[in-house]
C-alpha positions, 0 to 999 in steps of 0.5 A, spaced: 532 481 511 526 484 513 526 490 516 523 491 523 517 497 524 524 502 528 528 500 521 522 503 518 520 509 523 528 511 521 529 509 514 523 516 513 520 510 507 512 513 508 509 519 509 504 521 513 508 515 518 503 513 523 505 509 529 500 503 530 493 505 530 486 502 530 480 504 525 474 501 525 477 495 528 483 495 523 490 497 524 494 501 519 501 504 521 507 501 522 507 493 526 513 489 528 515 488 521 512 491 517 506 498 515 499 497 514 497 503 509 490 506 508 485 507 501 485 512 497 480 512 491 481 518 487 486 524 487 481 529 491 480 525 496 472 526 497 470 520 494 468 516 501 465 510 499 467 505 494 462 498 493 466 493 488 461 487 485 462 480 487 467 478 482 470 486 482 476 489 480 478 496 481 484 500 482 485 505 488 491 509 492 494 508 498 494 515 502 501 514 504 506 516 499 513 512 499 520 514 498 524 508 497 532 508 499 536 504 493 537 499 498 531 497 500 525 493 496 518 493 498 512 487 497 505 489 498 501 483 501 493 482 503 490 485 510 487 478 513 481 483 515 480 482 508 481 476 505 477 474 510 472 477 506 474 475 499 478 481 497 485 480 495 491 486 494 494 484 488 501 482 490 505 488 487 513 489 488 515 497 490 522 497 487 529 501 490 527 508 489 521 509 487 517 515 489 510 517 490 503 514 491 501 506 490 496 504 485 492 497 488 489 492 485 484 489 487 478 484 486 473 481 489 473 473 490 467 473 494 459 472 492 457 478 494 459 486 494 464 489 498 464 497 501 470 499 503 471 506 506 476 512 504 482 511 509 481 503 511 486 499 512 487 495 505 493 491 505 501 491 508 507 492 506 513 488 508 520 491 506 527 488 505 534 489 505 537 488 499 544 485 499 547 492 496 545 498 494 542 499 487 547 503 482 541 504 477 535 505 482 527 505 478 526 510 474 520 508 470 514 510 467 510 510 474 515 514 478 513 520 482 506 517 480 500 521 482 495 521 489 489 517 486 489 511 482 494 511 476 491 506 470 496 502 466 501 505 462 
């Protein structure tokens, strides 16, 4: 069952929790059924543009840190905004009971460079009821992962 924008108000998955919001013609926040969380670039917070290439990769943060519950598991989807525009949020899956700052994967599949802005909006999470709590919640080598992006260990 995917969970409603009060279940997740009430579940205190996200901080900072924002209700919804527009910025510069995009919503972050919490919707209907899901969160739309912002970009961060690096761990200071003072990088305040980022171009990535036609054909770019490059990996940034939400500025939301999330605290899972054991029942609830989480999917990361692209922002429409954006992959309107070519770029696409790797699909990640935030496990029951992971803490900490989200790493995003993301490319750029159009023909021309793309500036993104510190704090935009870059994709939304969708969260799920699991058919039970976990015993043996995520503890794995990105939990309590760090503000700012995080390469692959």
């Amino acid at each position: 069952m995917i969970l409603s924008g009060n279940t997740i108000r009430e579940r205190g998955i996200i901080n900072p929790f924002h209700d919804r919001t527009v910025s510069a013609g995009m919503t972050f926040g919490v919707g209907p059924a899901g969160y739309d969380v912002r970009v961060e670039f690096d761990k200071t917070g003072e990088l305040d543009i980022a171009q990535i290439a036609s054909g770019g990769f490059m990996l940034a943060s939400t500025i939301e840190r999330f605290t899972m519950p054991n029942d609830v598991i989480g999917f990361v989807h692209d922002k429409s905004s954006w992959a309107r525009k070519g770029l696409a949020v790797q699909n990640t899956v935030i496990e029951p009971g992971w803490f900490g700052y989200l790493t995003l994967e993301i490319t750029n599949h159009s023909h021309r460079p793309l500036a993104i802005e510190r704090g935009s909006p870059i994709a939304q999470v969708v969260f799920h009821f699991i058919d039970r709590p976990v015993t043996d919640a995520y503890n794995g080598k990105y939990q309590d992962q760090e503000r700012g992006p995080q390469r692959a260990r």
